[in-house]
N, CA, C and O atoms as a printed pandas DataFrame, in Angstrom:
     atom_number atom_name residue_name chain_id  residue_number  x_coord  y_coord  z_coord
0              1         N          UNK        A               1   -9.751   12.422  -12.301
1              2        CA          UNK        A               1  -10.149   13.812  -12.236
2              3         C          UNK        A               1  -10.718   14.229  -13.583
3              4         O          UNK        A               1  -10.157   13.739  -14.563
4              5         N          UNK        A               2  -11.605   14.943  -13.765
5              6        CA          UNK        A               2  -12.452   15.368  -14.493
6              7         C          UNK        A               2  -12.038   16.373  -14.931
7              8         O          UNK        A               2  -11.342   16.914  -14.072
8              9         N          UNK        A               3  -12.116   17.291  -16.380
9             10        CA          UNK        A               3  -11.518   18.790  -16.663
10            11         C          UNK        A               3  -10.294   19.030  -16.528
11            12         O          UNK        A               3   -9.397   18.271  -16.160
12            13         N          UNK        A               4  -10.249   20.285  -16.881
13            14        CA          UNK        A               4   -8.907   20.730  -16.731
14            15         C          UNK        A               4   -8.106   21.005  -17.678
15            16         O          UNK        A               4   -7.867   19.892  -18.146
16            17         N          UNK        A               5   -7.240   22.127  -18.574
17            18        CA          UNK        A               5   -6.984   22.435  -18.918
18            19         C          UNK        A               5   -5.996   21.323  -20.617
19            20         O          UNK        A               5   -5.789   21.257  -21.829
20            21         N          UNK        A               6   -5.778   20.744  -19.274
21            22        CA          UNK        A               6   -5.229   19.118  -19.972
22            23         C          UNK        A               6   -5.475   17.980  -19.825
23            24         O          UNK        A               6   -4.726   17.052  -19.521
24            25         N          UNK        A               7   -7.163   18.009  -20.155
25            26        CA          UNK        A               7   -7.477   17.068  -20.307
26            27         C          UNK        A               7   -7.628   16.419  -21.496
27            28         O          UNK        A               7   -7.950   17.111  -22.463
28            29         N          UNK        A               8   -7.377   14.560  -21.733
29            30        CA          UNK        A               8   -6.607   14.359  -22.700
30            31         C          UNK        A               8   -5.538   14.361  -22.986
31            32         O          UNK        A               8   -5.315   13.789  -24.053
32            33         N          UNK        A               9   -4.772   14.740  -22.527
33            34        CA          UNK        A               9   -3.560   14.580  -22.744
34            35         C          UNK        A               9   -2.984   13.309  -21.774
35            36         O          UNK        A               9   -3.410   13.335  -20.619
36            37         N          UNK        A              10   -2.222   12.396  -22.061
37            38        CA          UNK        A              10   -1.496   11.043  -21.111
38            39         C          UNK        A              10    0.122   11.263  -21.336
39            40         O          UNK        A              10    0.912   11.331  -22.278
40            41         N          UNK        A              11    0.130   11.323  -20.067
41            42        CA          UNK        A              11    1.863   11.279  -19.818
42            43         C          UNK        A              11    2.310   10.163  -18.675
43            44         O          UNK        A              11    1.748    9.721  -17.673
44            45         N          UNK        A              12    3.639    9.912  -19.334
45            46        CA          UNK        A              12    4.357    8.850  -18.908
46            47         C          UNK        A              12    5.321    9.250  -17.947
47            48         O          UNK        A              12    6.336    9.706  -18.473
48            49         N          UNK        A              13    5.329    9.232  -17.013
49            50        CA          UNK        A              13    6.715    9.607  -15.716
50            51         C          UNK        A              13    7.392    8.961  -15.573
51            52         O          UNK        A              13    6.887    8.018  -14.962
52            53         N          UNK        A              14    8.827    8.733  -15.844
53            54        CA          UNK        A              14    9.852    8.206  -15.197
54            55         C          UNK        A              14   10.482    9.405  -13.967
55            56         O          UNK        A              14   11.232   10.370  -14.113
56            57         N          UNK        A              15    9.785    8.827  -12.720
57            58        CA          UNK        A              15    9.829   10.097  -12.191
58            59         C          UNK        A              15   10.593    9.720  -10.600
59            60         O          UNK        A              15   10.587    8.503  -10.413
60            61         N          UNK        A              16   11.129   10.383   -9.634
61            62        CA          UNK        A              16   11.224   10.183   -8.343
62            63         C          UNK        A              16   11.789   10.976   -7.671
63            64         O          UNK        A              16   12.277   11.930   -8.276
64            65         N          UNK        A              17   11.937   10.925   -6.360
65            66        CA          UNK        A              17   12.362   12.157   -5.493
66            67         C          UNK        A              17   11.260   13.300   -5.458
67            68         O          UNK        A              17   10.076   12.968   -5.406
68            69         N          UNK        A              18   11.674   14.823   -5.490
69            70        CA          UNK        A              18   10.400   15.647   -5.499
70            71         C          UNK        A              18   10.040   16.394   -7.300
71            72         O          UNK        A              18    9.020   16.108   -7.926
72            73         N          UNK        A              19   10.871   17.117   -7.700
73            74        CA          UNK        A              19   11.157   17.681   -8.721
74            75         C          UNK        A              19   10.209   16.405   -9.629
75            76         O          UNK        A              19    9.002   16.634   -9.710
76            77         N          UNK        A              20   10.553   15.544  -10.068
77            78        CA          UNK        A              20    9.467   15.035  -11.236
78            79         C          UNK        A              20    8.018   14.748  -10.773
79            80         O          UNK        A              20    6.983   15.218  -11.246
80            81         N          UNK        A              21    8.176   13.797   -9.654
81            82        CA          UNK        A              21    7.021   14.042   -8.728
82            83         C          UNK        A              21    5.903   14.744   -8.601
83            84         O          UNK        A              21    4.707   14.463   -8.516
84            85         N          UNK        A              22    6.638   15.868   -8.607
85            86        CA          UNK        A              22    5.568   17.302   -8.666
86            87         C          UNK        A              22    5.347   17.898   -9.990
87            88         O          UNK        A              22    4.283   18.506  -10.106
88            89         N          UNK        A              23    6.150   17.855  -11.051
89            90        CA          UNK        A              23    5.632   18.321  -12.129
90            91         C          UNK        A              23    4.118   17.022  -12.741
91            92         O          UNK        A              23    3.067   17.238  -13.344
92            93         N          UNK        A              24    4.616   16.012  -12.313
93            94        CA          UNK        A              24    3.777   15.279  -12.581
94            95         C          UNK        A              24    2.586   15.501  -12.259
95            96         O          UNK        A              24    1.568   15.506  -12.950
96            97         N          UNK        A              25    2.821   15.778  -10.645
97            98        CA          UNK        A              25    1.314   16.520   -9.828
98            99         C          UNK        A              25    0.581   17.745  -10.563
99           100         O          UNK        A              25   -0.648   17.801  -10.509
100          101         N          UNK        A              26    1.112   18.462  -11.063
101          102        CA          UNK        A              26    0.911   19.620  -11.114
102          103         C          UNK        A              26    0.114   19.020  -12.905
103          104         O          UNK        A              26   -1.111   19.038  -13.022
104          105         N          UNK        A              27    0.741   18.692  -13.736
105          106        CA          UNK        A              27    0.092   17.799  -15.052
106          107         C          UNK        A              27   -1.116   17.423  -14.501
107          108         O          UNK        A              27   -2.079   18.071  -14.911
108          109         N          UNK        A              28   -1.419   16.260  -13.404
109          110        CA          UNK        A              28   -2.360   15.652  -12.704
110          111         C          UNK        A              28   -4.102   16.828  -12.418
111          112         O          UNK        A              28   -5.300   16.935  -12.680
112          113         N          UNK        A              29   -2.876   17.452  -11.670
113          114        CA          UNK        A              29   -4.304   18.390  -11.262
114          115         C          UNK        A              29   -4.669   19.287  -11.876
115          116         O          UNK        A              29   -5.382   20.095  -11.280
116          117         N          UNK        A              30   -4.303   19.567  -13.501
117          118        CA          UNK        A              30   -4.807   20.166  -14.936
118          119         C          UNK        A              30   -5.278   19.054  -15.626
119          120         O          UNK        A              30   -5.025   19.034  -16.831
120          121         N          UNK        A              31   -5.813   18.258  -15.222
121          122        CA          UNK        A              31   -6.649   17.120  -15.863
122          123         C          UNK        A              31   -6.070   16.405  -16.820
123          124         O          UNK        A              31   -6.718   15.929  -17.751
124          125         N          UNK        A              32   -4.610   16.239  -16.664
125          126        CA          UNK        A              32   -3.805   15.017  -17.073
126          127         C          UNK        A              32   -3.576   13.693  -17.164
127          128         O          UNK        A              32   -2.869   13.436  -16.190
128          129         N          UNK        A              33   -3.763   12.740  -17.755
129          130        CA          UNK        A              33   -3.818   11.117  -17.451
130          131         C          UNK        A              33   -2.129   11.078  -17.223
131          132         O          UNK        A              33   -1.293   10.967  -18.120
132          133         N          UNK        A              34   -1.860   11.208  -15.690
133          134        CA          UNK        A              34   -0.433   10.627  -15.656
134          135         C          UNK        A              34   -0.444    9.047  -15.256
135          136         O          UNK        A              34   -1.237    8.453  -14.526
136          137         N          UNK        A              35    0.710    8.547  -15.979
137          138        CA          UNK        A              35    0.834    7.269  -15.756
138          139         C          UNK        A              35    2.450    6.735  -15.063
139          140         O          UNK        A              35    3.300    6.080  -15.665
140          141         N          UNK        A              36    2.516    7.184  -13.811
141          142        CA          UNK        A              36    4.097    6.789  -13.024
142          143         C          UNK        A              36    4.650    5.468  -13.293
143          144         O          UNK        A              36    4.116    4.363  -13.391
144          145         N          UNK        A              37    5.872    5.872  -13.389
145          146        CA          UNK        A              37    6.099    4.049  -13.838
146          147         C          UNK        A              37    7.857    4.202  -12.750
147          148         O          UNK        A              37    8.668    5.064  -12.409
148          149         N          UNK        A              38    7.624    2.822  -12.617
149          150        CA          UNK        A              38    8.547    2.472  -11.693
150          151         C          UNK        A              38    9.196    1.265  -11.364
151          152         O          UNK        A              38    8.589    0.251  -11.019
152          153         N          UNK        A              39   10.430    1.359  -11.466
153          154        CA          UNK        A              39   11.240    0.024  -11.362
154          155         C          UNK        A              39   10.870   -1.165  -10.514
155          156         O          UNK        A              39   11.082   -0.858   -9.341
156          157         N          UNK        A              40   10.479   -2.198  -10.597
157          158        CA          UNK        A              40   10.320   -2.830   -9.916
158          159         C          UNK        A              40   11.333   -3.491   -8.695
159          160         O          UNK        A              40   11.172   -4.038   -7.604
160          161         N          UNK        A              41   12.540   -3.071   -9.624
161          162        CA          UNK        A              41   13.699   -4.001   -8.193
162          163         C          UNK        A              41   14.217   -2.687   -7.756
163          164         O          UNK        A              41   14.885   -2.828   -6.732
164          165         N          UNK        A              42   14.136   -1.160   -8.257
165          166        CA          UNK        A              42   14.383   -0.332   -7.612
166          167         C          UNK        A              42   13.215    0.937   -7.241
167          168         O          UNK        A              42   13.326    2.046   -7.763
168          169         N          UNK        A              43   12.343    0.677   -6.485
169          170        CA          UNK        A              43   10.931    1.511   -6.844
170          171         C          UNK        A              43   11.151    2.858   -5.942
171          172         O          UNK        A              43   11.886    2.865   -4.955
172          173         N          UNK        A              44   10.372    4.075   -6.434
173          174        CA          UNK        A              44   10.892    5.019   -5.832
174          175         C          UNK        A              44   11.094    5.551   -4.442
175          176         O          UNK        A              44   10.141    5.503   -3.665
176          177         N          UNK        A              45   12.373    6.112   -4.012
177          178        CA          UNK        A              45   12.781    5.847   -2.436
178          179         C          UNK        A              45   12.077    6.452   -1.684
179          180         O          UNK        A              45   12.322    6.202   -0.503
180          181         N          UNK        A              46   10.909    7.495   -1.942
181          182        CA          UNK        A              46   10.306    8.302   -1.464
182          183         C          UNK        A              46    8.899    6.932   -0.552
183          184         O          UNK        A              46    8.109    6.910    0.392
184          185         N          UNK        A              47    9.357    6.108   -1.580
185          186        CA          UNK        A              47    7.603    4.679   -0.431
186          187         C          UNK        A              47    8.626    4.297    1.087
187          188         O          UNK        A              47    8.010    3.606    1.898
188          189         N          UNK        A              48    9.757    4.596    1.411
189          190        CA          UNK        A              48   10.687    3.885    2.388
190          191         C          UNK        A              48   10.267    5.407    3.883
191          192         O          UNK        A              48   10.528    5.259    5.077
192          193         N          UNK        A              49    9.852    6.211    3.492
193          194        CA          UNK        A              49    9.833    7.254    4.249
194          195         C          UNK        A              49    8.533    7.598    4.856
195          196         O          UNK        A              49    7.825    8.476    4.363
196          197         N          UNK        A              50    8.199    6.937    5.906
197          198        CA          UNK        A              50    6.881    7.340    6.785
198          199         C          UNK        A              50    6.059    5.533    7.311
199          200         O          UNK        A              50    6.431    4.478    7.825
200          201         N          UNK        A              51    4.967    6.065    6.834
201          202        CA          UNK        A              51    4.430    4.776    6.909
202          203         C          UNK        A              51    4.659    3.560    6.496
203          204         O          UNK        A              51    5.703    3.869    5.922
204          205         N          UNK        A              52    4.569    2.397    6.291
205          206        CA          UNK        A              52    5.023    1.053    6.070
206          207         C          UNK        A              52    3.482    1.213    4.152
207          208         O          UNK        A              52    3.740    1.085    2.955
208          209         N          UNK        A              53    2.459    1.440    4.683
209          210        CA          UNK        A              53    1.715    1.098    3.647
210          211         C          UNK        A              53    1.518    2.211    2.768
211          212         O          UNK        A              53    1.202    2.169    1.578
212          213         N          UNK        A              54    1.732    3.177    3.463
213          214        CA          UNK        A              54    1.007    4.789    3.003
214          215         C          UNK        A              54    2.084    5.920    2.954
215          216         O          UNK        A              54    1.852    7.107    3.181
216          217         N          UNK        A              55    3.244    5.406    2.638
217          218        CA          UNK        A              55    4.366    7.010    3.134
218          219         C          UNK        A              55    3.244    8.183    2.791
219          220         O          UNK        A              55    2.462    8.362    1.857
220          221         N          UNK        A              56    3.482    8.722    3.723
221          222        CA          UNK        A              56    2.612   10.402    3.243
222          223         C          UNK        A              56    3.078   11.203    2.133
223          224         O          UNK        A              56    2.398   11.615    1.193
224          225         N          UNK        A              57    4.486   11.406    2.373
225          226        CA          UNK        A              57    5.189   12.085    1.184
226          227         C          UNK        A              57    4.823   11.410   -0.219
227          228         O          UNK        A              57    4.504   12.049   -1.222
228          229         N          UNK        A              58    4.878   10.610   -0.170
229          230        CA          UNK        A              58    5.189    9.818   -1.853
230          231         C          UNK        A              58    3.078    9.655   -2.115
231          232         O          UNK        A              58    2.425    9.378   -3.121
232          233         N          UNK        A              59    2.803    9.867   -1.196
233          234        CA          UNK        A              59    1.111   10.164   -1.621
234          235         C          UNK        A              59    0.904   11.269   -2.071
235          236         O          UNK        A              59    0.192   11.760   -2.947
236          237         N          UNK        A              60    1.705   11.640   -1.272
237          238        CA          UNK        A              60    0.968   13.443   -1.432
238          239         C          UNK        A              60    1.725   13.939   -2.919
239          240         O          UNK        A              60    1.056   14.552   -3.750
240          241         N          UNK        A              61    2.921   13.669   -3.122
241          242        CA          UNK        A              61    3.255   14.195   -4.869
242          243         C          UNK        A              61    3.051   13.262   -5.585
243          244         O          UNK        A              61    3.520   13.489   -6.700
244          245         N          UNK        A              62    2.378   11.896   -5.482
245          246        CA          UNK        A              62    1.814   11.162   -6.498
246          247         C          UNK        A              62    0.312   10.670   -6.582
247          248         O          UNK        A              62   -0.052    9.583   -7.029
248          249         N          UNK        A              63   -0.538   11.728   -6.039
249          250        CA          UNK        A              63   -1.979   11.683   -6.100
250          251         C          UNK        A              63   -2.339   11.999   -7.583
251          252         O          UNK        A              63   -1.533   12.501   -8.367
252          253         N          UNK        A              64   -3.514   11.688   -7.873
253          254        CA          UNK        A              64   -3.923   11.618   -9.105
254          255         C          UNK        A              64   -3.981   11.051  -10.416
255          256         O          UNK        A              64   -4.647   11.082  -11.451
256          257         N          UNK        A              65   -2.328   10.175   -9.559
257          258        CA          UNK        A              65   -1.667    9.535  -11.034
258          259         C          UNK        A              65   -1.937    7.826  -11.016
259          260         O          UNK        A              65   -2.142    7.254   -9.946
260          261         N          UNK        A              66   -1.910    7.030  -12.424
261          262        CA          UNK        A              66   -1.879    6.020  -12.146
262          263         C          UNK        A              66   -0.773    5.209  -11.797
263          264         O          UNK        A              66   -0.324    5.584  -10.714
264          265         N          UNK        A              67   -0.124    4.208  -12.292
265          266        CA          UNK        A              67    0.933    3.479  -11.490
266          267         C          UNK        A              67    1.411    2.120  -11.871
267          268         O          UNK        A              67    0.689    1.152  -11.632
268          269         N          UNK        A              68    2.683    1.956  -12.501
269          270        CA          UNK        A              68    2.884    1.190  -12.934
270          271         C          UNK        A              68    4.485    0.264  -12.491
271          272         O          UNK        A              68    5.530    0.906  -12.587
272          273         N          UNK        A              69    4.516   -0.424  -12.276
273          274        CA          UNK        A              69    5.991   -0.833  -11.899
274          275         C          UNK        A              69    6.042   -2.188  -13.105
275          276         O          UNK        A              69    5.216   -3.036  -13.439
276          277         N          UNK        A              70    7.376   -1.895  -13.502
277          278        CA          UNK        A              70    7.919   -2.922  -14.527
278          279         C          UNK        A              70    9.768   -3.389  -14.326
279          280         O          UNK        A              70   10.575   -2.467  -14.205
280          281         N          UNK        A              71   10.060   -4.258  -14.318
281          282        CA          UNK        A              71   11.102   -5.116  -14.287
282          283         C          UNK        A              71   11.508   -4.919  -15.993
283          284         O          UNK        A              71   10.939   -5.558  -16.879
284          285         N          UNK        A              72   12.705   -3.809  -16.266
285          286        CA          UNK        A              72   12.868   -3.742  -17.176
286          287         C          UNK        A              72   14.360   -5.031  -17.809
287          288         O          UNK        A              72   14.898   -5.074  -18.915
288          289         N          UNK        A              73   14.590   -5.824  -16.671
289          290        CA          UNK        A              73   15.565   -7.068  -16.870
290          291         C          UNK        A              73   14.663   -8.214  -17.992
291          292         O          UNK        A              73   15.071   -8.980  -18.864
292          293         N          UNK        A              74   13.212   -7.876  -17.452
293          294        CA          UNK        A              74   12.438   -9.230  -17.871
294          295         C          UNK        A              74   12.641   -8.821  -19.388
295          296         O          UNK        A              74   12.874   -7.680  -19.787
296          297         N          UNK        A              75   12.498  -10.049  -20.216
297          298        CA          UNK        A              75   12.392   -9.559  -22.002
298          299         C          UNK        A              75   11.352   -9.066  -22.001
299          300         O          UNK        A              75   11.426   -8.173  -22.845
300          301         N          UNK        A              76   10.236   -9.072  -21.512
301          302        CA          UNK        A              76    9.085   -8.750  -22.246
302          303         C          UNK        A              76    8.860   -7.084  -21.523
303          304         O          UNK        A              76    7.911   -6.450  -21.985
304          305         N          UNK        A              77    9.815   -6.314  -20.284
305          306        CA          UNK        A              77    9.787   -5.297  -19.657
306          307         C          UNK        A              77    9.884   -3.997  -20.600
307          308         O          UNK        A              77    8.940   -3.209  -20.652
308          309         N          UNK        A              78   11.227   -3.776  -21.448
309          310        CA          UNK        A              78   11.645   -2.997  -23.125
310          311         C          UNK        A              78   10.535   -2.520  -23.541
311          312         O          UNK        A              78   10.148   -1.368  -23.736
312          313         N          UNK        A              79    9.846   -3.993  -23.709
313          314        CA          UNK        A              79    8.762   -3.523  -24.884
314          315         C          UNK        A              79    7.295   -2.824  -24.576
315          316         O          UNK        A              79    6.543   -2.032  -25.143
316          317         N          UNK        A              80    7.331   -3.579  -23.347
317          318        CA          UNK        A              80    6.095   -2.702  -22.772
318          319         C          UNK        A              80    6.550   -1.511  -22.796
319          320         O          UNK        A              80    5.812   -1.079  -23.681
320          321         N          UNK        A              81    7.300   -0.499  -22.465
321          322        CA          UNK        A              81    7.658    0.673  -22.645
322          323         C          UNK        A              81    7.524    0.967  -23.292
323          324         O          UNK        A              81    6.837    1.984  -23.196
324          325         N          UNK        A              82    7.808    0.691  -24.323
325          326        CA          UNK        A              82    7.730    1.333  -25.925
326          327         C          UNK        A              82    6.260    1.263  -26.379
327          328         O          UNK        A              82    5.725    2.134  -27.064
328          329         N          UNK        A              83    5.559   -0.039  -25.860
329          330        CA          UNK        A              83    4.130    0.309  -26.334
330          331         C          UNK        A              83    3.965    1.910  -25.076
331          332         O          UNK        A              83    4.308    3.074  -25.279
332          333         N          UNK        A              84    3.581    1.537  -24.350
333          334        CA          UNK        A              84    3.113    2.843  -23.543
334          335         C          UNK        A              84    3.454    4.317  -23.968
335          336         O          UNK        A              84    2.766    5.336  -24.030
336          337         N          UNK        A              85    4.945    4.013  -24.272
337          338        CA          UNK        A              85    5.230    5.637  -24.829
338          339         C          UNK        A              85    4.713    5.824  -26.261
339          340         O          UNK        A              85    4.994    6.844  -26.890
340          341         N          UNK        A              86    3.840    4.687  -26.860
341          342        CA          UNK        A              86    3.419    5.061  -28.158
342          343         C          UNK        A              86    2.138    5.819  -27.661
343          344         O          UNK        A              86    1.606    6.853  -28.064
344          345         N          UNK        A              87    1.878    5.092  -26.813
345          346        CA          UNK        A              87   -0.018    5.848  -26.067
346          347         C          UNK        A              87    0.239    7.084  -25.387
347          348         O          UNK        A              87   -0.678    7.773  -24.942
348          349         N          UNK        A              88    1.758    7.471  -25.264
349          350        CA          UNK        A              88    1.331    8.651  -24.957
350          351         C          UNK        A              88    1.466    9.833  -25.525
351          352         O          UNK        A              88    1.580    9.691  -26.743
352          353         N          UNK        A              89    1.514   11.155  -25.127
353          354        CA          UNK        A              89    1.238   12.376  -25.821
354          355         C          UNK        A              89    3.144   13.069  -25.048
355          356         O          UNK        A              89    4.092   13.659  -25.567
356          357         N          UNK        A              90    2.932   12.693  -24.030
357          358        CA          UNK        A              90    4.463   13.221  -23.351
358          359         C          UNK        A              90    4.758   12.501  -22.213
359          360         O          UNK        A              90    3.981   12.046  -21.372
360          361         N          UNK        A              91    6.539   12.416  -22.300
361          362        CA          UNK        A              91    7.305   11.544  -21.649
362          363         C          UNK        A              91    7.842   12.732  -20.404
363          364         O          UNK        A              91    8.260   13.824  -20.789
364          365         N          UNK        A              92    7.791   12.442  -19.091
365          366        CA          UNK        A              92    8.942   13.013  -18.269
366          367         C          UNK        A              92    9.656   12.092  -17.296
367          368         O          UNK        A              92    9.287   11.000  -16.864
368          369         N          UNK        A              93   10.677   12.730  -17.069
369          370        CA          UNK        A              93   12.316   12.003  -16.656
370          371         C          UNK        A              93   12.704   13.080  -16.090
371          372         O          UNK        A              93   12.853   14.230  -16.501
372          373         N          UNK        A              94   12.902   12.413  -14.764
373          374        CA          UNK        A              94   14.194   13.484  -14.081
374          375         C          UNK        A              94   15.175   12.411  -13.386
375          376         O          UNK        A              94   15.750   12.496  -12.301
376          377         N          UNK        A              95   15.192   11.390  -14.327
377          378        CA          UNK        A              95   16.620   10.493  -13.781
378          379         C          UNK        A              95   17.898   11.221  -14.512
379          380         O          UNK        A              95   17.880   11.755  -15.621
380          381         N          UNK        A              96   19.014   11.110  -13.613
381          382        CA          UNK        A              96   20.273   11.567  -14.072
382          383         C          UNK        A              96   20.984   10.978  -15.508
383          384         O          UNK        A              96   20.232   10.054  -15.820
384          385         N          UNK        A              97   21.736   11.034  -16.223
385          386        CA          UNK        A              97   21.942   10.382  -16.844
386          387         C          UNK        A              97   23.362    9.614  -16.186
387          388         O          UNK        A              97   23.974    9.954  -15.173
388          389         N          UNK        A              98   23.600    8.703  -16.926
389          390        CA          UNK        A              98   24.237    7.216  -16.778
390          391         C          UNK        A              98   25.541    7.631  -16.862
391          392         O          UNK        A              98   26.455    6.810  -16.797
């Protein structure tokens, strides 16, 4: 997407369910570079709900964004993170804490 208020700006989502989802969307469609990132052995539960290829839901609050799944078990998973959150401008999380 082109323009937008925030454009230029790249953000990193650790995001799932609706609540991050949508703030993400909402970043997205102010001309945000979002970049979703997602567990690979646990990816977000919202792809299990509708279609087999296309859940509707998990399209519809993660349009715009790009997409990343990483295996943070692997050694080399850590670090990719840390590069990415150097590229970006802002981090969001709406995982619970531990």
């Amino acid at each position: 997407m082109n323009g937008g208020a925030l454009e230029g700006i790249r953000v990193l989502a650790f995001t799932q369910g609706l609540a991050g989802p949508w703030a993400g969307l909402l970043l997205a469609s102010h001309g945000a570079e979002v970049i979703k990132v997602e567990s690979s052995l646990a990816p977000d539960a919202f792809r299990r709900f509708g279609a087999r290829q296309a859940p509707p839901r998990f399209l519809e609050y993660n349009r715009n964004k790009l997409s990343i799944s990483v295996n943070l078990k692997h050694p080399q998973g850590p670090g990719l993170i840390k590069r990415l959150v150097k590229l970006c401008d802002v981090v969001v999380d709406n995982y619970s804490a531990p």
